[in-house]
N, C-alpha and C positions, 0 to 999 in steps of 0.2 A: 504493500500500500504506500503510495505516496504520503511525504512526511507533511507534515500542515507548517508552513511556514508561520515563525511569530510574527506578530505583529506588536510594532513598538507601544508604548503607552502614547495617550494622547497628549501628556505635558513632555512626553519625550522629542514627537513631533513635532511639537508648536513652539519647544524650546527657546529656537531663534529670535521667533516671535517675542513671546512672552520675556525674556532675556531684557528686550527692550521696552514694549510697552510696559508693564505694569510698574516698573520705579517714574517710566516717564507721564505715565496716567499723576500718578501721587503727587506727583511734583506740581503738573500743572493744576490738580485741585487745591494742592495748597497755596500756591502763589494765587488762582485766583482769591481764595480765603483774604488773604491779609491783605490783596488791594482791592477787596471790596468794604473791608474792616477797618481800613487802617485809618491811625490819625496820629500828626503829629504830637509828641509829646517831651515838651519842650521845658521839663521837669529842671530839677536842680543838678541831678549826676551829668545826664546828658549837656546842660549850658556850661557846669564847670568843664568837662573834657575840652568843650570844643573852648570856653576862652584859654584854657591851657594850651592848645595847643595854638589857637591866634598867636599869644604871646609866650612861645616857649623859652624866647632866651631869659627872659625879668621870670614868669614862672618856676622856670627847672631852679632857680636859687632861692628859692620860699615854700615851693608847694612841699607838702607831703606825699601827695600821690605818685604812685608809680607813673613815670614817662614814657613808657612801653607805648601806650595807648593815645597817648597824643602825638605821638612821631609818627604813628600811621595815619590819624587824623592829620594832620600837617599835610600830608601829601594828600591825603584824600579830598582837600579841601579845596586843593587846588586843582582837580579835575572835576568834582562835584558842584561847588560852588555853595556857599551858604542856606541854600533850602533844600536841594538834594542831597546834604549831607544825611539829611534824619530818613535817607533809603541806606544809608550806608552798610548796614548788616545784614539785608537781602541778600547780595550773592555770599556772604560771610555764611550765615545760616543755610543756603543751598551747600555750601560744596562741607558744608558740617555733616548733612545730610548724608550726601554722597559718600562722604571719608568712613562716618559712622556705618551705612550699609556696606562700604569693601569691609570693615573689619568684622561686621557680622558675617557676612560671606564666608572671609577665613578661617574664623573661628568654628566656621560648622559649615563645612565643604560638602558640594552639592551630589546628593546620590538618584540611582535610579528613577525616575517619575516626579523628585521630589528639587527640582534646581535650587539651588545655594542661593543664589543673585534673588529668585522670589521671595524666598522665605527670608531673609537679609532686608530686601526692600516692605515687606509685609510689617518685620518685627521692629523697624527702626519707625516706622511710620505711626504705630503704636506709640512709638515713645512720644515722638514729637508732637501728637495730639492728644496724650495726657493733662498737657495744660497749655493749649493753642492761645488761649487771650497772655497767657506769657510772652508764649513767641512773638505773637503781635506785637507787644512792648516793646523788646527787645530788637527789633527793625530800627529802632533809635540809637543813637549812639551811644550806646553803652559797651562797657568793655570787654565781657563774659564772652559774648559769642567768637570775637577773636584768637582768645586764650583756650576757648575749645576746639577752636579750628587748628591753632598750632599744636596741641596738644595730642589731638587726630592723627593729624599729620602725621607726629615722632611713633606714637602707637602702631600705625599703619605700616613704615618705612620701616621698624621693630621686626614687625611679625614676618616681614619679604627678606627684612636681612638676614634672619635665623634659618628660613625655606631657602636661601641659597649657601648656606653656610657658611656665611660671615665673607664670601668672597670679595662680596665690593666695597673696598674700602671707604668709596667717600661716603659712605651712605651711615657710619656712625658719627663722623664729625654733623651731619646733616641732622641726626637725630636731635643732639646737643644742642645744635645750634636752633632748633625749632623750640626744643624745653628751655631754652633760656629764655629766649625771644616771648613763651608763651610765659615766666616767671615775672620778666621784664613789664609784661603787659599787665597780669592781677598776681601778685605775692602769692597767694594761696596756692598757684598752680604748681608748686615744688613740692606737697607732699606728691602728688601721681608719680615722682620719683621714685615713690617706695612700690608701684606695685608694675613698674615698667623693670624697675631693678631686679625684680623677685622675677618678670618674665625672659630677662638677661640670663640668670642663674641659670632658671630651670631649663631655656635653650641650650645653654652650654653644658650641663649635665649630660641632655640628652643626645647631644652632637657634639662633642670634642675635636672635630675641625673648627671648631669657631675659635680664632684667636681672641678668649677673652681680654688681656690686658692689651694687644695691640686697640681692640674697640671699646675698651675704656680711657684710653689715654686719644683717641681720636672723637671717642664721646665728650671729655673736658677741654677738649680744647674748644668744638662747637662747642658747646655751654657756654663757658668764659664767654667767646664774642657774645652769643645771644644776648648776655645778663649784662654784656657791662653800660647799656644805658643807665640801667638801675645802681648799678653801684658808683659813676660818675657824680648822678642825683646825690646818692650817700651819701659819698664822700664831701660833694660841696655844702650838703644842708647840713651835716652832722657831723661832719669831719671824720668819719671812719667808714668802711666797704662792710662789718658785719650783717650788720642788719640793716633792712630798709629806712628808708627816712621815718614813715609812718610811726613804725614800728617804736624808734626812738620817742618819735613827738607824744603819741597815744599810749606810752607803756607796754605795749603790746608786742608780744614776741609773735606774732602771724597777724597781719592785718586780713580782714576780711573773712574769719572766722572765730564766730559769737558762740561758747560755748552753752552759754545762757539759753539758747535756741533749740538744742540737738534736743 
């Protein structure tokens, strides 16, 4: 008797398909979302960044805030112009998006019937509309959504560096210099050190091709550059590189994390 040939499943099929439409369906519902919703909001965080970064030079010798965040408003400003600034974290929060679905993806890699890239795009999608009238806000200039955007980034470029076994070298100074840059923007982003570092470990545990000291010595050296807007700031407002300026002025050994809250 003739054998019965399989036939593939239908998300196997339509894979190509699906691969693309459905993160790009999500995306475009929620963009139209926020510019059907949106309003500016031209709060006190948001006017301080942007006159911070108006007058950065008299600024960076007084403020306590991290300068991460107005060096990129600085430039932003100057392509945007003063009323489109407050779209500023639209593509910031898109490609948040995006970075956050590749790392779902890797983390749980796509099997028979069931593609990665959907379920990725399905589970992040979730997150992001846990609390939508947040996002909303956060399309204003505020700093968070940067500091998760770089902070994606180093995660992301993390997980590719350990799948190729530590071959490419620039790709730890890249990491560094993404976690500094995203420390440089909000203080508080230097604890995710602690569970990027534990994902270091356990790659190299599990692969011993990965020169770890060669990619931690190319890891601090990106860092260093990322960070040292932030400790220039220190150093002028407080005369020391330990800790942040805030940090100094508020007593506060981490700005931006109220324990009072948890």
């Amino acid at each position: 008797m003739p054998s019965k040939e399989a036939h593939p499943h239908f998300l196997c099929r339509r894979r190509p398909c699906l691969l693309w439409l459905l993160p790009l369906l999500q995306i475009l519902v929620w963009i139209l979302f926020l510019v059907r919703h949106y309003e500016i909001r031209a709060f006190s965080d948001p006017l301080n960044w942007l006159h911070f970064a108006s007058h950065l030079k008299t600024e960076i010798q007084t403020s306590m805030f991290a300068v991460g965040f107005p060096l990129f408003l600085r430039g932003a400003l100057a392509v945007m112009g003063p009323f489109h600034i407050f779209w500023v974290n639209l593509p910031i929060l898109l490609f948040c998006y995006l970075l956050g679905t590749v790392l779902v993806a890797q983390a749980r890699p796509g099997r028979e019937g069931l593609p990665g890239w959907q379920i990725a795009a399905v589970t992040f999608t979730f997150f992001f509309c846990f609390d939508r009238w947040l996002v909303l806000i956060l399309l204003n200039p505020y700093r968070d959504p940067l500091s998760y955007l770089l902070a994606l980034g180093a995660m992301v470029l993390a997980v590719r560096h350990a799948r190729c076994h530590g071959e490419k070298r620039w790709q730890a100074p890249v990491i560094g210099l993404l976690m500094g840059f995203a420390c440089a923007v909000r203080e508080a982003s230097i604890i995710l050190l602690l569970p990027l570092g534990l994902y270091v470990l356990w790659s190299w545990l599990a692969d011993r091709r990965i020169r770890l000291f060669r990619n931690l010595l190319g890891f601090g050296i990106g860092f260093a550059v990322g960070i040292c807007p932030l400790w220039i700031q220190s150093l002028i407002c407080t005369g020391q590189l330990l800790l942040p300026a805030q940090s100094v002025i508020d007593q506060q050994f981490m700005p931006g994390i109220h324990l009072q809250h948890l």
